[in-house]
C-alpha positions as CSV (number, residue, x, y, z in Angstrom):
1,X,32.9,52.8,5.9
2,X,35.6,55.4,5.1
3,X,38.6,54.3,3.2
4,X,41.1,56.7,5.1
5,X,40.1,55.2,8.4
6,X,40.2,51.6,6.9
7,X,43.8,52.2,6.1
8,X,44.5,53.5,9.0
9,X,43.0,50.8,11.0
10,X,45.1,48.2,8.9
11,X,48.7,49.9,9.0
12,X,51.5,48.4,11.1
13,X,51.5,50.2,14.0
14,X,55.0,51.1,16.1
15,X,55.1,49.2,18.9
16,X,53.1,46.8,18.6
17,X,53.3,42.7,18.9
18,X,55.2,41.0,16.0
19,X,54.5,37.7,14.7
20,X,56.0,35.0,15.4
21,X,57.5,32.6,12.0
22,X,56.9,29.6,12.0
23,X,61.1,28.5,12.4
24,X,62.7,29.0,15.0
25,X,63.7,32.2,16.9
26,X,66.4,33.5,19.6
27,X,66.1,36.6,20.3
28,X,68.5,37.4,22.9
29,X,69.0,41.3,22.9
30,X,64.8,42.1,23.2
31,X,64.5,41.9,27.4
32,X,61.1,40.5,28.3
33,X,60.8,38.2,25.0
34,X,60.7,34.6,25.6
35,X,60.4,32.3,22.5
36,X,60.4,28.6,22.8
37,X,63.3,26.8,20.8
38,X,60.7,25.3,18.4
39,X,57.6,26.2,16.7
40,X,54.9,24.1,14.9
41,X,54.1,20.4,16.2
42,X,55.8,17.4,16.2
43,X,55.2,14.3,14.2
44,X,53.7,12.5,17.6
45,X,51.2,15.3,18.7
46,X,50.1,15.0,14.6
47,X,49.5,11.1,15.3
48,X,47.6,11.5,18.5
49,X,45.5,14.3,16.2
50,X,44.6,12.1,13.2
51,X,44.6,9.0,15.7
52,X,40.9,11.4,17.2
53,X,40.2,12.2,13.9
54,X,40.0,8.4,12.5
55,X,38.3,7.2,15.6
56,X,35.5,10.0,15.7
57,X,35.3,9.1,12.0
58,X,35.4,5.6,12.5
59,X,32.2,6.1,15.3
60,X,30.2,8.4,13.1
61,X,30.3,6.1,9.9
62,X,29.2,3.4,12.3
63,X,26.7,5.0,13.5
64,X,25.3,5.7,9.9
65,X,25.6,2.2,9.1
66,X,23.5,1.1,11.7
67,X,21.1,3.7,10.7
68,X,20.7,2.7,7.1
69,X,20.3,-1.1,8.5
70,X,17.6,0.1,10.6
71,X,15.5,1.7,8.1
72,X,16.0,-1.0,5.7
73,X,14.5,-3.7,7.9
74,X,11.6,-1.4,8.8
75,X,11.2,-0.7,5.7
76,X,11.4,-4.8,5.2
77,X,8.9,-5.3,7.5
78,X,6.2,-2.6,6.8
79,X,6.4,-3.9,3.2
80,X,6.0,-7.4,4.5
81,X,2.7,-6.1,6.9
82,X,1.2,-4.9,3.5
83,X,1.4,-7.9,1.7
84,X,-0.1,-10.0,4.4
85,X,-2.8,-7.3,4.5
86,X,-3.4,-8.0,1.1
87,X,-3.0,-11.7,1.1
88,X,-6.1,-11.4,3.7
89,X,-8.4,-8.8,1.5
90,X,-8.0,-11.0,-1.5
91,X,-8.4,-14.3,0.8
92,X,-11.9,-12.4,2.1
93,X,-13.1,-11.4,-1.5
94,X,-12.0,-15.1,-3.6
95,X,-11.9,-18.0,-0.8
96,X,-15.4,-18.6,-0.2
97,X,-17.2,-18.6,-3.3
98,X,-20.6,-17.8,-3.6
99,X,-23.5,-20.5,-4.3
100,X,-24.6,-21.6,-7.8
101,X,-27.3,-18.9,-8.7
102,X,-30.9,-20.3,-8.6
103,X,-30.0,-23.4,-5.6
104,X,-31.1,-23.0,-2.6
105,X,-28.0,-21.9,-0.9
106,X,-28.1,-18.8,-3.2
107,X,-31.1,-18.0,-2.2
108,X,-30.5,-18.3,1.2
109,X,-27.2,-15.9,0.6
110,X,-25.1,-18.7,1.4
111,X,-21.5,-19.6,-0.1
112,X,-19.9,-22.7,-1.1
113,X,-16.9,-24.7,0.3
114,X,-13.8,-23.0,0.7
115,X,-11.0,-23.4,-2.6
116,X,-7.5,-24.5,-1.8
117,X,-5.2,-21.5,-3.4
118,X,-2.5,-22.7,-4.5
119,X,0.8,-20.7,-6.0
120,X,-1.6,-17.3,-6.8
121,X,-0.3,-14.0,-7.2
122,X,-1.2,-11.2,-5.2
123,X,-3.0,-8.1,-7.3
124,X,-1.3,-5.8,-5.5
125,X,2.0,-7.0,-5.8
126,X,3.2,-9.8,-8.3
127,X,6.4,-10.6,-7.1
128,X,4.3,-12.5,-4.2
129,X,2.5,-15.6,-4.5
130,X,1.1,-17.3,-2.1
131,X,-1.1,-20.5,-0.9
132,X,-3.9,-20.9,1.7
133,X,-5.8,-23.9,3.1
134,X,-8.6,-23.3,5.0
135,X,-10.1,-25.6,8.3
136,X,-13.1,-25.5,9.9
137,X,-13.8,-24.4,13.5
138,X,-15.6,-27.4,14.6
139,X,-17.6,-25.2,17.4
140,X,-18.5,-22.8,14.9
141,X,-19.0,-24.0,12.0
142,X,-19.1,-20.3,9.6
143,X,-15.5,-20.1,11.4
144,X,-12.3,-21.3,9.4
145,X,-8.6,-21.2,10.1
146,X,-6.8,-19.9,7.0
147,X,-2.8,-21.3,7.1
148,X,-1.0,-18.8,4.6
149,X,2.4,-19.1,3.1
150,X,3.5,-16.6,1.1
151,X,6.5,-16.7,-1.1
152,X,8.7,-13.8,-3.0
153,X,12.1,-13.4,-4.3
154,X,14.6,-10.6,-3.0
155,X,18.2,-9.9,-4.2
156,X,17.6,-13.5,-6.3
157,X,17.5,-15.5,-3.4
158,X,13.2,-16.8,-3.1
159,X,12.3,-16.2,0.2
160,X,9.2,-17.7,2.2
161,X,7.0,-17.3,5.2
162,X,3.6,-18.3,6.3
163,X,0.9,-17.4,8.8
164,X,-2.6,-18.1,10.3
165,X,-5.8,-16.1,10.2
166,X,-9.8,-16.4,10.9
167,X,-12.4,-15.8,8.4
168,X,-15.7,-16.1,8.6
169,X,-17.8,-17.8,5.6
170,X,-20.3,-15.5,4.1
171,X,-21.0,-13.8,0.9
172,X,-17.7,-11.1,0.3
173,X,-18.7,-7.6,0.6
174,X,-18.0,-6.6,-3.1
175,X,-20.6,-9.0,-4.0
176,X,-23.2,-7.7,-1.7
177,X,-22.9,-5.0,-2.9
178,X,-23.1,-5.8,-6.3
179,X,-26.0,-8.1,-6.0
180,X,-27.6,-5.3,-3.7
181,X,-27.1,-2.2,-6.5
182,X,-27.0,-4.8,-10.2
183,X,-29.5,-7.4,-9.2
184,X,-32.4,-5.2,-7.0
185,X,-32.3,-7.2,-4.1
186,X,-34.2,-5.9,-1.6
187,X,-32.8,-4.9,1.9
188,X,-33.2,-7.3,4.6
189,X,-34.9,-5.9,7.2
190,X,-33.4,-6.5,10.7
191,X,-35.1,-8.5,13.0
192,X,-37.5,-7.4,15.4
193,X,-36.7,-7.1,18.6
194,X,-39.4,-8.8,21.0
195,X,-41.4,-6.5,22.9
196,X,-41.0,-6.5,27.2
C-alpha cells in the first residue's frame, strides 16, 4: 500500500464529524448539533451491567460444576463395572478347584467343592478385596449362586458393596488348556449324533 495515500486517507479532513469527549458539552452557536447534558453511564446502568455479568457467570460455573460431577461418577462407576468384572474372572479361574490328580474325579475332569474367599485381593487392583460364598442350585446341581462383597477404600473413608452371580462348576479354562497343551491330553471327541 502506498504511504502517500495512507496519509492521506488518515488526515483530519475539513468538515467532517468531530468527536464527542467524554464530559460534557453545550454547544450552543453550531445549528443542527444536539448533545445530551451528560456523557458516559451512570453508577445504576453499571450495576444492572455487572448484575448480567455475575449472573451469566454464576450459570456458567454451575454448569461446569455439574459437568465435572457427572464425569466423576461415571467415571466412579465404569471403574466399579471393572472390578466386578474382575472379581468374576478371578471367581471363574480360583473358586472351583480342580480334583486331586490320579482320583477318579480327575479323571473324569471333574472339580472339587467350591472354597469360601474370604478378605482376597483382586490381581488387577489391590486396593479391592473381596469375599464370596458360593450355594448350590438345587435343580441343577453344576449351578451355584456366588454372593460377592467387595470392599475398597476412597478419599480414607472404606467403602463396601456386594452382588450375586452364576457360575457353573467345571475345570477353569486356563487349566484346560494347560492340561490340554503341558499334559498331552487327548481331545475329546464330540458325541455322535444318532443317525435318522
Amino acid at each position: 500500500m502506498n504511504v502517500r495515500y495512507l496519509v492521506h486517507f488518515l488526515a483530519p479532513r475539513p468538515g467532517a464529524l468531530r468527536t464527542v469527549s467524554l464530559c460534557a458539552e453545550v454547544r450552543e452557536n453550531e445549528p443542527g448539533t444536539v448533545l445530551s447534558g451528560r456523557a458516559g453511564f451512570t453508577i445504576i446502568e453499571v450495576l444492572v451491567a455487572l448484575a448480567i455479568l455475575v449472573f451469566g457467570m454464576t450459570a456458567i460455573i454451575g454448569m461446569l460444576t455439574f459437568g465435572a460431577a457427572m464425569t466423576r461418577t461415571a467415571l466412579l462407576r465404569t471403574s466399579a463395572a471393572a472390578a466386578s468384572q474382575a472379581v468374576v474372572a478371578d471367581l471363574e479361574e480360583t473358586l472351583f478347584p480342580p480334583a486331586a490328580p490320579g482320583s477318579d474325579a480327575a479323571a473324569a475332569g471333574e472339580t472339587g467343592a467350591p472354597l469360601e474367599v474370604k478378605d482376597r485381593p483382586l490381581p488387577s487392583m489391590p486396593d479391592v478385596v473381596y469375599s464370596a460364598q458360593a450355594e448350590e442350585n438345587p435343580r441343577r446341581p453344576l449351578e451355584y449362586r456366588v454372593d460377592v462383597e467387595m470392599s475398597w477404600k476412597a478419599a480414607g473413608i472404606r467403602r463396601a458393596t456386594s452382588f450375586s452371580t452364576i457360575l457353573v462348576r467345571e475345570i477353569p479354562f486356563g487349566e484346560r488348556l494347560r492340561r490340554r497343551l503341558v499334559g498331552g491330553e487327548p481331545e475329546k471327541a464330540p458325541p455322535a449324533t444318532p443317525p435318522r
